[in-house]
C-alpha positions as CSV (number, residue, x, y, z in Angstrom):
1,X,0.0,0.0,0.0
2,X,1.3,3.7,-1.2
3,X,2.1,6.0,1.5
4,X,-0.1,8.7,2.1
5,X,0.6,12.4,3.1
6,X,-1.4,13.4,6.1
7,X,-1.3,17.0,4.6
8,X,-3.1,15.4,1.4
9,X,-5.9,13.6,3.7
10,X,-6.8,17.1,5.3
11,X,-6.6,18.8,2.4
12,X,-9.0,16.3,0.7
13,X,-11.5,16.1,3.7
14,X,-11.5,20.2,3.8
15,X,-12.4,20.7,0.4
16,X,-15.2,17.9,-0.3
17,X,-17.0,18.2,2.6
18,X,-18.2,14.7,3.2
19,X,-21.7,14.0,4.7
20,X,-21.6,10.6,5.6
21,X,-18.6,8.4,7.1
22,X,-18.9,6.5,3.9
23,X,-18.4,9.6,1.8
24,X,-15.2,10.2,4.5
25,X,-13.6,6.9,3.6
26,X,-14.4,7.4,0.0
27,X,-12.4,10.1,0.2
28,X,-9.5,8.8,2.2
29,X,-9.4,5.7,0.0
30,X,-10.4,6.7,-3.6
31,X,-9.4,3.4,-5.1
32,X,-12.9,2.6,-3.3
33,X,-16.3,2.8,-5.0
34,X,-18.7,4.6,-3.1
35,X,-20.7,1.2,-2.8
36,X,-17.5,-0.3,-1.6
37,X,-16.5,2.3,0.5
38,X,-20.3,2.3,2.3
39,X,-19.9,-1.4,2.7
40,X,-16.5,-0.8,4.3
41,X,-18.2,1.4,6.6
42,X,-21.2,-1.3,7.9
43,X,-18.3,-4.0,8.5
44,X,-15.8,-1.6,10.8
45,X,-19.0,-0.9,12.8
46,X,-19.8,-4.8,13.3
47,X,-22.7,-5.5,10.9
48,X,-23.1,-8.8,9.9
49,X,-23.6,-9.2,5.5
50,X,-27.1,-9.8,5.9
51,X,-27.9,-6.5,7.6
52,X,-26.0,-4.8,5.6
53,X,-27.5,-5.9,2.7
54,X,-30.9,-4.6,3.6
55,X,-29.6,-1.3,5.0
56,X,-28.1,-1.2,1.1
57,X,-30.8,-3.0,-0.2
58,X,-28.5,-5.3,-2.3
59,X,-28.4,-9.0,-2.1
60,X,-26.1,-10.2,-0.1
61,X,-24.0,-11.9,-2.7
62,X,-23.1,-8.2,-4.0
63,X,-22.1,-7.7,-0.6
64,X,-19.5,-9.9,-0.7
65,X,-18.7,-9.4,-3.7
66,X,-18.5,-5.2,-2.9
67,X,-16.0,-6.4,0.5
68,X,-13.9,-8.8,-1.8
69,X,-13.1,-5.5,-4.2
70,X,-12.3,-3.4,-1.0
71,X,-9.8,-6.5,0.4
72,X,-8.1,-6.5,-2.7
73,X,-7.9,-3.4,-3.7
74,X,-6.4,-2.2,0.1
75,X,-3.7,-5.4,-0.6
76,X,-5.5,-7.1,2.1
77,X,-6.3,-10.8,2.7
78,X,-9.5,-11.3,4.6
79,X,-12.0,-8.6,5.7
80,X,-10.7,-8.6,9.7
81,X,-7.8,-7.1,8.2
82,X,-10.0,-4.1,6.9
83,X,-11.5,-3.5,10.1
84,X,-8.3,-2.5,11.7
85,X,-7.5,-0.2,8.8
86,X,-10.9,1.3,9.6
């Protein structure tokens, strides 16, 4: 994984203004989809696929498929992993 500039991170947060925590790791991540980046979000905070699924309203399959993307995209090889980035 590149190494990031904290300076960047707060410039990036300033100007964009995120709404959501989502929208907040979207931008700290940009590799991420915005799907991908929401998903991200439900798993740090302990929601099991299913849930999150409904809270997306996607199947559940998508949501795997959406947490796969984020593991290897953030060079990552299970989704515990993610949650201590997060």
């Amino acid at each position: 994984m590149a190494k990031v500039n904290p300076m960047d991170l707060t410039h990036k947060i300033n100007h964009s203004l995120p709404t959501k925590l989502s929208d907040i790791i979207n931008c700290l991540l940009p590799e991420l989809s915005p799907k991908e980046s929401e998903c991200l979000y439900w798993i740090a905070n302990g929601h099991p696929y299913a849930i999150i699924a409904k809270r997306m309203n996607i199947s559940e399959r998508t949501i795997k498929f959406h947490v796969n993307n984020c593991v290897t995209k953030l060079d990552g090889n299970n989704v515990y992993e993610l949650k201590m980035i997060i």
